[in-house]
RODO-2510 file (C-alpha; in nm, 4 decimals, decimal comma):
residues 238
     n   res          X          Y          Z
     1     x     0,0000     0,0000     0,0000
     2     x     0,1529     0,3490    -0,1208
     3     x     0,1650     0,6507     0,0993
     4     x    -0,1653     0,7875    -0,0583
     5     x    -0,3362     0,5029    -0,0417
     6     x    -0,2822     0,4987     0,3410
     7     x    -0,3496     0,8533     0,4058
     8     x    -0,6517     0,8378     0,2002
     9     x    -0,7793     0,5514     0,4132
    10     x    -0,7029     0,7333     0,7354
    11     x    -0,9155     1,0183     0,6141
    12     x    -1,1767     0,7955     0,5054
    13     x    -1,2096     0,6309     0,8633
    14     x    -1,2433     0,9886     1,0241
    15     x    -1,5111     1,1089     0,7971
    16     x    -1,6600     0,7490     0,9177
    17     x    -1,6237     0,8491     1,2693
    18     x    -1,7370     1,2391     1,2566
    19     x    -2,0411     1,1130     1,0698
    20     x    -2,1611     0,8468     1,3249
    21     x    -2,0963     1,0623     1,5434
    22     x    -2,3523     1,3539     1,4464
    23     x    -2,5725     1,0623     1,3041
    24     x    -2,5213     1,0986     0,9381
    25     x    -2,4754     0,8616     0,6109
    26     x    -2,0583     0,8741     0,5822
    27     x    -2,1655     0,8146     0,2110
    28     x    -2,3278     1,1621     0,1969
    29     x    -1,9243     1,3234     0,2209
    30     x    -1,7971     1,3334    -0,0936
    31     x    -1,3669     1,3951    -0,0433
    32     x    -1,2859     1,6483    -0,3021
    33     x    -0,8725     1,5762    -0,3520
    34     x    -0,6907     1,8850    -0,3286
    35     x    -0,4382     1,8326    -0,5549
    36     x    -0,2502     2,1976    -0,5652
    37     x     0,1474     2,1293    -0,6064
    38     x     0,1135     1,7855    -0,7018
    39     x     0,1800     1,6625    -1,0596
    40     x    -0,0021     1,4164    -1,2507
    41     x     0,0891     1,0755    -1,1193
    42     x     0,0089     1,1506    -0,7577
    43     x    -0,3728     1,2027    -0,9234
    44     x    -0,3489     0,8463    -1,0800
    45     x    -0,2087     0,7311    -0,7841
    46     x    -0,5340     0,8300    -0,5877
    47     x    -0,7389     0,7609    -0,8415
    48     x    -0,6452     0,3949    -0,8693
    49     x    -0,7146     0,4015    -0,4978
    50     x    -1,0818     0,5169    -0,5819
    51     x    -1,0958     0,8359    -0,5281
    52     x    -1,2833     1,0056    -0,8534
    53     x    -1,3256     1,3954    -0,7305
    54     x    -1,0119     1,6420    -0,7656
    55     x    -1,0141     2,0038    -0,7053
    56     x    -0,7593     2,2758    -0,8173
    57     x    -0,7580     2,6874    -0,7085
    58     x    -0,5609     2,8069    -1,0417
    59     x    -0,6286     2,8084    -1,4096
    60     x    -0,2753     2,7883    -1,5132
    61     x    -0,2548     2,4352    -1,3394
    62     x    -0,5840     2,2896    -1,3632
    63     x    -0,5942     2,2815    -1,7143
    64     x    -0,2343     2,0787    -1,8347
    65     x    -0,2828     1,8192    -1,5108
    66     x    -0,6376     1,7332    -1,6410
    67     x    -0,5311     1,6895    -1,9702
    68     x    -0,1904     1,5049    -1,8156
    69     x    -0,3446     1,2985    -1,5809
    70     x    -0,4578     0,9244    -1,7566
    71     x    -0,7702     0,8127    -1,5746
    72     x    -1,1174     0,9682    -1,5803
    73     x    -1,1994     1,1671    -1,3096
    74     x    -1,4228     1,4784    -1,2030
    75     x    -1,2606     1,8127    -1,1805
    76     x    -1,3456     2,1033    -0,9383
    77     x    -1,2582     2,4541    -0,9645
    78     x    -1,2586     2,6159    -0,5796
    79     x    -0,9984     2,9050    -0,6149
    80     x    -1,0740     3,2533    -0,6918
    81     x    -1,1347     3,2785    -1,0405
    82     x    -1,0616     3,5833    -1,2600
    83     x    -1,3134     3,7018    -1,5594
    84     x    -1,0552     3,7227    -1,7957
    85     x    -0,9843     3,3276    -1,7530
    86     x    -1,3514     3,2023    -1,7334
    87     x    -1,3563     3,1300    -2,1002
    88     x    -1,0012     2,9195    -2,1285
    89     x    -1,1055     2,7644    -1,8046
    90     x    -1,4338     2,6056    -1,9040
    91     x    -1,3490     2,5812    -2,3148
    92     x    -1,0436     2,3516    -2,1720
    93     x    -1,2200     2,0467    -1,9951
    94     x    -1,5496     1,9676    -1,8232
    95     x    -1,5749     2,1243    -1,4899
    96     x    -1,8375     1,9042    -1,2387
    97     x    -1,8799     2,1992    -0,9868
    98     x    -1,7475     2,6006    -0,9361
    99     x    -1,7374     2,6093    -0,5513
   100     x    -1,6168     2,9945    -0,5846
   101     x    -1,8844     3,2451    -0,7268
   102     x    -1,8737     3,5224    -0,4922
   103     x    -1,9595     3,8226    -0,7227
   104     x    -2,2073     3,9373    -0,9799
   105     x    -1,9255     3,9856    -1,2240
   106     x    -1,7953     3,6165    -1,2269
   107     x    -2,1723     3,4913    -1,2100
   108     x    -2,2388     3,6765    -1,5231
   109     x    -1,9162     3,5505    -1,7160
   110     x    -1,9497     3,1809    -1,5865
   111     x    -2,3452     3,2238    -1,7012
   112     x    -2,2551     3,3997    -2,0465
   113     x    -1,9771     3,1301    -2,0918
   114     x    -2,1747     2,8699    -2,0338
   115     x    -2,4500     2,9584    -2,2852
   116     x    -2,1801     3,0425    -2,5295
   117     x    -2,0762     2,6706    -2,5391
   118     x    -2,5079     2,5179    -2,4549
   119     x    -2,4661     2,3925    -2,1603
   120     x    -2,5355     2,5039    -1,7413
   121     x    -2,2458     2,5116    -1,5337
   122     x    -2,3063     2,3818    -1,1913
   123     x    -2,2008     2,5994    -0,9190
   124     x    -2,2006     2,7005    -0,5679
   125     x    -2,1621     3,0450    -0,4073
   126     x    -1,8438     3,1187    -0,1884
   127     x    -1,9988     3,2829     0,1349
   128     x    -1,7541     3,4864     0,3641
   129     x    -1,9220     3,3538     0,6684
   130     x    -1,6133     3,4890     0,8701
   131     x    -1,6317     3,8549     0,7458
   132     x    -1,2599     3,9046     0,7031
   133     x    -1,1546     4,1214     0,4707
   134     x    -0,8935     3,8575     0,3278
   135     x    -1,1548     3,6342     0,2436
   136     x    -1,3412     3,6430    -0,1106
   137     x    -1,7621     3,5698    -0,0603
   138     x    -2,0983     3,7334    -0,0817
   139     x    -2,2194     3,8317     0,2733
   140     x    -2,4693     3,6498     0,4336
   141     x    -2,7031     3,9550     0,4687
   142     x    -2,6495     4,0080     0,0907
   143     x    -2,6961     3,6391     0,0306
   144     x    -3,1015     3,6138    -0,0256
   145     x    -3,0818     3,9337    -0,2733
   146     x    -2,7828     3,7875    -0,4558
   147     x    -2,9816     3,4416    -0,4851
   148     x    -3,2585     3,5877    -0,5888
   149     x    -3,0728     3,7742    -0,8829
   150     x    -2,8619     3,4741    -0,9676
   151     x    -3,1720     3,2245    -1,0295
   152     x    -3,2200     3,4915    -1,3385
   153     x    -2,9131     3,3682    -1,4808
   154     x    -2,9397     3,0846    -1,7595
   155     x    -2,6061     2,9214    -1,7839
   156     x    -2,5553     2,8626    -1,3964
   157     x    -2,7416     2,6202    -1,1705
   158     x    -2,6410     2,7010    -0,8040
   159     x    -2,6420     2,3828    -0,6198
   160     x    -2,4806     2,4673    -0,2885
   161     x    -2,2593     2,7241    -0,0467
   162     x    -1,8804     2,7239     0,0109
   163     x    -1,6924     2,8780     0,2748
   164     x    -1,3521     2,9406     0,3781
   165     x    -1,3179     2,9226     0,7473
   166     x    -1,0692     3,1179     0,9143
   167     x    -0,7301     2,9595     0,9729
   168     x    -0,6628     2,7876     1,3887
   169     x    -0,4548     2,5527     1,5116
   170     x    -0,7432     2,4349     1,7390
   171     x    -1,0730     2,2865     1,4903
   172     x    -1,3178     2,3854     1,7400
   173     x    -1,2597     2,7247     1,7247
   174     x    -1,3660     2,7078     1,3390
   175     x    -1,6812     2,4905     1,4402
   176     x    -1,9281     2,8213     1,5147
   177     x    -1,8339     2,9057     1,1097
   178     x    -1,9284     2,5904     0,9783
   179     x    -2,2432     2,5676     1,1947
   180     x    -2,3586     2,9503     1,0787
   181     x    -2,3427     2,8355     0,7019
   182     x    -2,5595     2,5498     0,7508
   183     x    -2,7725     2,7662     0,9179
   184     x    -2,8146     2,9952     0,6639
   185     x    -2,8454     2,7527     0,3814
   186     x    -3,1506     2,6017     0,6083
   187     x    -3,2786     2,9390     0,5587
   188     x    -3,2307     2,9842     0,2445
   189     x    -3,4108     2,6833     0,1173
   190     x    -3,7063     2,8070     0,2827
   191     x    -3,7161     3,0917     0,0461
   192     x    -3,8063     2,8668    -0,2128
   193     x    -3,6089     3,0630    -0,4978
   194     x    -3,7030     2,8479    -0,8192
   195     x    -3,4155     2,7036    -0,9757
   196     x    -3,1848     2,7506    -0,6651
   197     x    -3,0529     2,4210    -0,5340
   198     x    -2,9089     2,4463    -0,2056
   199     x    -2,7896     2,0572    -0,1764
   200     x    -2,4354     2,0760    -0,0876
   201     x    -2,2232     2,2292     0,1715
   202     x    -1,8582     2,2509     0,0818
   203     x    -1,6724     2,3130     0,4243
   204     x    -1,3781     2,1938     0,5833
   205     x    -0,9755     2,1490     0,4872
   206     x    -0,7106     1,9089     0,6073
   207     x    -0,7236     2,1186     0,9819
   208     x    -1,0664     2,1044     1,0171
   209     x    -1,2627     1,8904     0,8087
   210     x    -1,3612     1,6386     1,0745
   211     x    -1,5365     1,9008     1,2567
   212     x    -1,6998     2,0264     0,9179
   213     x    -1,8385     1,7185     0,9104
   214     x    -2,0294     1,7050     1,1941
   215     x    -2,1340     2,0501     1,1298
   216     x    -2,3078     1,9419     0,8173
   217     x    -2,0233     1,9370     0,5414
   218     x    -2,1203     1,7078     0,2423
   219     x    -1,8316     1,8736     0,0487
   220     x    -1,4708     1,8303     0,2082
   221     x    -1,1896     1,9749     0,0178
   222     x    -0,8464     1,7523     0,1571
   223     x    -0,5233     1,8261    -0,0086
   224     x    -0,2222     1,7403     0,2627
   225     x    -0,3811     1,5050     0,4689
   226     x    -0,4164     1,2610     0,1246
   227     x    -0,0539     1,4017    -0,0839
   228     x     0,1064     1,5245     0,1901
   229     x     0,3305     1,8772     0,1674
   230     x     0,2891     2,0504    -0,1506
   231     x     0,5936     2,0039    -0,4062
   232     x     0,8174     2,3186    -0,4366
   233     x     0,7347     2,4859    -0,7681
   234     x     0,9866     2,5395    -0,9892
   235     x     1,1708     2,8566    -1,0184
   236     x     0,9827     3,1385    -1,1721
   237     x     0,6272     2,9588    -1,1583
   238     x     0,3577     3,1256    -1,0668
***
């Protein structure tokens, strides 16, 4: 058994244990591998040990390891993403789920994009549950308006929330952030916004993603705790 294989178990025995624990389906967590500073094999390397959801925060490196990478998996986009790189992103592969629309402006290019090539991107809406000013999302007083505006839009389909919680070396201290966003998307569905789905909740890193869990997380994003450190880019990458 290879180093990700055995990481990837322990992470799948603590998502066993965090869901028991607050009495849900560990089936319902989906593990989306965080594959930032890893190359291509270390994706077929997880892949042959089953796992079939990858996720990547840049353009620039999302697009060759997809197209590098020699299995078929599903590719998430959960990194800030720029107008001006909408179009390469989603003319360049298939992209299951944008967990990072937290403006008009990248609603409207994702939406326009999308229609461009006939299809609906599925996506879900970053929300800065925290309130730091570091953090990228939508508010969650100006949530309802902006979910009310975005269910106008024809080439998105918003299927869930995404936050970033703020960064502790103690999980609990992150657990009131995780708990507010399920909160609000329980409020949110009760607004009944046709075409809004508000299924998923993607919550929760390497640090903290057991207590997601119990919170409600049915979106995990785990990089280290399956790859391990990230490898050094090479001089003058970006």
């Amino acid at each position: 058994m290879g180093v990700i294989e055995r990481n990837l178990a322990s992470v799948r025995e603590t998502i066993r244990e965090r869901a028991c624990i607050s009495g849900r389906d560990p089936a319902a967590v989906t593990i989306i591998a965080i594959s930032k500073g890893h190359g291509a094999e270390a994706v077929n390397e997880a892949a042959r040990a089953g796992l079939t959801e990858f996720g990547e925060n840049r353009v620039q490196e999302i697009i060759p390891k997809s197209q590098a990478v020699g299995v078929n998996v599903d590719w998430h986009f959960i990194g800030r993403l720029q107008t001006n790189k909408v179009r390469r992103l989603l003319t360049s592969l298939p992209v299951k789920l944008i967990h990072s629309i937290d403006r008009t402006s990248i609603a409207v290019a994702v939406s326009e994009e999308s229609r461009r090539l006939g299809r609906v991107q599925n996506v879900l809406v970053q929300v800065n549950v925290s309130g730091e000013s570091s953090k990228a999302g939508v508010s969650p007083a100006e949530l309802p308006g902006f979910l009310f505006w975005a269910a106008g839009l024809d080439g998105i389909r918003i299927k869930g929330l995404m936050t970033m919680a703020p960064i502790s070396d103690d999980a609990e201290k992150v657990r009131p952030y995780f708990r507010k966003l399920k909160e609000i998307a329980e409020k949110s569905r009760k607004m009944a916004i046709p075409g809004i789905e508000l299924d998923h909740l993607s919550m929760g890193m390497t640090d903290d993603y057991a207590v997601a869990i119990e919170e409600g997380a049915t979106m995990v994003r785990v990089g280290r705790a399956i790859f391990g450190q990230q490898e050094p880019e090479p001089d003058g990458g970006v």
